[in-house]
C-alpha positions as CSV (number, residue, x, y, z in Angstrom):
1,X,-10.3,-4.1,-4.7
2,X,-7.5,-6.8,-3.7
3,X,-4.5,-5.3,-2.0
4,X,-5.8,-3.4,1.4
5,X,-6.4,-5.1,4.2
6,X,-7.5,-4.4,7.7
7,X,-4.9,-5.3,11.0
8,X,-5.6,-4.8,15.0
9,X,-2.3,-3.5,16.1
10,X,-1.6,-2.9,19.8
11,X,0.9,0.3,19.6
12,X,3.1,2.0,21.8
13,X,3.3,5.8,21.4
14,X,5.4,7.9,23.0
15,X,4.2,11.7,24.0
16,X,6.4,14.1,25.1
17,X,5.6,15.8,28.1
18,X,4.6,19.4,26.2
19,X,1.6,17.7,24.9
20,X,0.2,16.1,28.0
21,X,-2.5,18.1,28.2
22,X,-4.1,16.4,25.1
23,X,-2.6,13.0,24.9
24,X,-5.3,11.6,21.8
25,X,-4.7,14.7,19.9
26,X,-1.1,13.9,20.6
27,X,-1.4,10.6,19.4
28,X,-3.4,11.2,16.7
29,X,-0.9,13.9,15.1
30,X,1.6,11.1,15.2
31,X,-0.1,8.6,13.6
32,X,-1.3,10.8,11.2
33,X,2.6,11.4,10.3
34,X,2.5,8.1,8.8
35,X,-0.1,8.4,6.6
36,X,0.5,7.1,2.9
37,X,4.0,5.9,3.7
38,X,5.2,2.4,3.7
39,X,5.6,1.4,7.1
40,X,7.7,-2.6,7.8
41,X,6.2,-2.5,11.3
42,X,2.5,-2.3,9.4
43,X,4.2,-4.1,6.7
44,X,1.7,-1.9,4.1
45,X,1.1,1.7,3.6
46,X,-0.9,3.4,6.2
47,X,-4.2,4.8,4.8
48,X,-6.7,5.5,7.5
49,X,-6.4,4.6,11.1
50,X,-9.1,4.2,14.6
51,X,-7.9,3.8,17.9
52,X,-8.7,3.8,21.6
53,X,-6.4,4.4,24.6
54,X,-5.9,1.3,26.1
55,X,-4.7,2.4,29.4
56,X,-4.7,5.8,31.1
57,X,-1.5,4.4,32.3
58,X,1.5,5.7,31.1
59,X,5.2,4.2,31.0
60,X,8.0,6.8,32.0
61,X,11.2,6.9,29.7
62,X,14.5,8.3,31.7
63,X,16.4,11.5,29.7
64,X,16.9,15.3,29.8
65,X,12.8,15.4,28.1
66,X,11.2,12.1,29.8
67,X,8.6,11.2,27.5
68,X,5.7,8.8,28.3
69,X,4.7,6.0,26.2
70,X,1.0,5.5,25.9
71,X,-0.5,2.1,24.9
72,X,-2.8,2.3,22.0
73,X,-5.4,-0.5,20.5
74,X,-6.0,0.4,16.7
75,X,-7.8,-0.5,14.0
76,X,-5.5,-0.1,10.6
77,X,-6.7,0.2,6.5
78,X,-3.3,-0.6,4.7
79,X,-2.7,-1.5,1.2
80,X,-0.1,-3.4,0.6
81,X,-0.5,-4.9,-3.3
82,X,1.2,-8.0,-4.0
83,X,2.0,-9.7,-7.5
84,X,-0.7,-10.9,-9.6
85,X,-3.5,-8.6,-7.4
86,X,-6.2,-7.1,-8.9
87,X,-5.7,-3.1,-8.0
88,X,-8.3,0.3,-9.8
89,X,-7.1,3.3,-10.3
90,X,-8.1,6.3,-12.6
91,X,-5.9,6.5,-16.2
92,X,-4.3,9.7,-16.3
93,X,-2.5,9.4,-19.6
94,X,-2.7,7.5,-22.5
95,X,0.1,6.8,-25.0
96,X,1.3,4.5,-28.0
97,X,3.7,2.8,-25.4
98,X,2.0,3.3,-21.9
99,X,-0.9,3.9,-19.7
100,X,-0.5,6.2,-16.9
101,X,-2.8,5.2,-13.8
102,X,-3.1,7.0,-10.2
103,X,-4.4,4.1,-7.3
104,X,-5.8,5.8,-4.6
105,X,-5.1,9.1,-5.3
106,X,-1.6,8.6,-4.0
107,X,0.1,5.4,-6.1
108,X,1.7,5.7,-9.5
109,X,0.7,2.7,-11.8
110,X,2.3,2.3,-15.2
111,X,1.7,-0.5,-17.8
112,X,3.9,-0.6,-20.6
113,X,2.9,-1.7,-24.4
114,X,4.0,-4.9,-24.1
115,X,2.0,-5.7,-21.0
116,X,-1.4,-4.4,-22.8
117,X,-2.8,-7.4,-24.4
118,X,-2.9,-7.6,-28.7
119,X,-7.0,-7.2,-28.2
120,X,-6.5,-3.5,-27.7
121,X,-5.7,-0.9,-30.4
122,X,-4.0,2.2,-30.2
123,X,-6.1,5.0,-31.6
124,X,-6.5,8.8,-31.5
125,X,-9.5,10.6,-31.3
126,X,-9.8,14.3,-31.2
127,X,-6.0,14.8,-30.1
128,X,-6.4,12.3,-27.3
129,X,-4.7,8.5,-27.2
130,X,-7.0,5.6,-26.4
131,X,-6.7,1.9,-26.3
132,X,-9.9,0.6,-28.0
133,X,-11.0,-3.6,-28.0
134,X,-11.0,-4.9,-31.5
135,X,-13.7,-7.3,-30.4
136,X,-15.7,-5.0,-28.7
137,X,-15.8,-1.4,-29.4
138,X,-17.4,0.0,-26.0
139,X,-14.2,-1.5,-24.5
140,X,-12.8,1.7,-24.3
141,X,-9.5,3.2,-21.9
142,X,-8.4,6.8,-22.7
143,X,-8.2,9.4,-20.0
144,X,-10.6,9.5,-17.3
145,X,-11.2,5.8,-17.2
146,X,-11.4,3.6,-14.0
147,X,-8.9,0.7,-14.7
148,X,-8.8,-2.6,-13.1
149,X,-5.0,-3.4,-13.4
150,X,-2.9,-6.7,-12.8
151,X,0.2,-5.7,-10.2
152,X,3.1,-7.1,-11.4
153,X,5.5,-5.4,-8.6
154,X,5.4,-2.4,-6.3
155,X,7.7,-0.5,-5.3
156,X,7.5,1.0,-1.6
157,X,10.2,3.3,-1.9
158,X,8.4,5.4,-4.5
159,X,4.7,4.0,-3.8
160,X,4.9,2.6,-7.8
161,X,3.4,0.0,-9.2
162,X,4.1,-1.7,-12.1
163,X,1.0,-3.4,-14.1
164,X,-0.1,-5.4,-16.6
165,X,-3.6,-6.1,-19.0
166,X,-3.1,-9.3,-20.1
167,X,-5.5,-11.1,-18.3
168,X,-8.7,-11.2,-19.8
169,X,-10.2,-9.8,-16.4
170,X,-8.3,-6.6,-16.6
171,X,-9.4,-3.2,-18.4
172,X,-12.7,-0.6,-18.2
173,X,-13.9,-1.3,-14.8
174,X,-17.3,0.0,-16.0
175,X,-16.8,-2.4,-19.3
176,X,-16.1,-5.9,-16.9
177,X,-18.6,-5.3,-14.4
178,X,-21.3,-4.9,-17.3
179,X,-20.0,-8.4,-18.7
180,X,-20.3,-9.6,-15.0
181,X,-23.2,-8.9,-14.7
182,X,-24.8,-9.9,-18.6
183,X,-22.7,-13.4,-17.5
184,X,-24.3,-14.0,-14.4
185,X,-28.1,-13.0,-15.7
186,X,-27.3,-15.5,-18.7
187,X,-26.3,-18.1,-16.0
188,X,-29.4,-18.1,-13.9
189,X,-31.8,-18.0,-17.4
190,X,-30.3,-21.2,-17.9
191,X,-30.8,-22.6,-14.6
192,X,-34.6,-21.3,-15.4
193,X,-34.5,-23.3,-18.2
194,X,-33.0,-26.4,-17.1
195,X,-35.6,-26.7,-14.1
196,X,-38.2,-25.7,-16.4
197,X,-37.3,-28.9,-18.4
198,X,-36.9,-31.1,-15.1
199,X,-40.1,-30.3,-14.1
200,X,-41.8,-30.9,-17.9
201,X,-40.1,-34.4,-17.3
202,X,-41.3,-35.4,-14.2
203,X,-44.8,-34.4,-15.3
């Protein structure tokens, strides 16, 4: 999925002098603080972190409390989705004028009826909305459905993303990756072929 990324940071974290006895416990309680929140120094939402002490150093802050600061090499997973991304999340709700998507268990996607492209019909089925393809009937997204999703913005304020289906590589993720892979066996039966008929020729 586009949108995460991976970053070596080299951080500065500063302890105070309570928890000295367990300085990585320490630090790990703080960076856990920032855990699915959009961080500018990351420049992306924190979603898993690894680290190592780099130094058993420590640098000494003057005050009433002097904390120490404690450098810190780490290994980051961010997402950070930009415009035109490919992102997957699971469809929560289905409606006549939107789909309602959670990414990653933590992000907000909607995509409004006028970003779903004219292939897709609205339908109900026992009580429940759906979007079905008109040109292919398996193409299915109702509720429950892992959907690959176009970002058009996202907003880090309120960790939402606003999508779109229009591109014709956007819907089911189950449905595409079938295609995918149909597309791809197709291609190299005609490669197959073609050498098959090189080789008739040179004979």
């Amino acid at each position: 999925m586009e949108g995460l990324k991976l970053s070596d940071a080299e951080l500065m974290v500063y302890i105070h002098p309570s928890q000295s006895r367990n300085v990585y416990k320490a630090i790990c309680r703080q960076l856990s603080s920032l855990l699915f929140q959009y961080d500018e120094t990351f420049d992306g939402v924190l979603l898993a972190y690894d680290l190592t002490v780099g130094s058993k150093q420590a640098k000494i802050l003057a005050g009433l409390a002097p904390y120490f600061g404690v450098r810190v090499n780490t290994k980051l997973l961010l997402f950070d989705p930009k415009p035109n991304s490919l992102v997957e999340g699971k469809i929560l709700k289905v409606s006549l004028e939107s789909i309602h998507v959670v990414v990653l268990g933590f992000s907000a996607a909607v995509i409004t009826d006028v970003d779903i492209r004219e292939e897709f019909k609205y339908r109900m089925k026992d009580g429940e909305g759906r979007f079905v393809s008109r040109s292919d009937k398996g193409h299915v997204l109702k509720g429950g459905t892992m959907l690959r999703l176009q970002v058009q913005s996202f907003d880090a304020e309120v960790m939402h993303i606003a999508g779109s289906l229009l591109a014709a590589n956007t819907g089911c993720v189950k449905w595409l990756e079938k295609k995918n892979g149909e597309a791809l066996h197709m291609d190299r039966d005609r490669k197959r072929r073609k050498l098959a008929y090189t080789q008739v020729g040179e004979t």
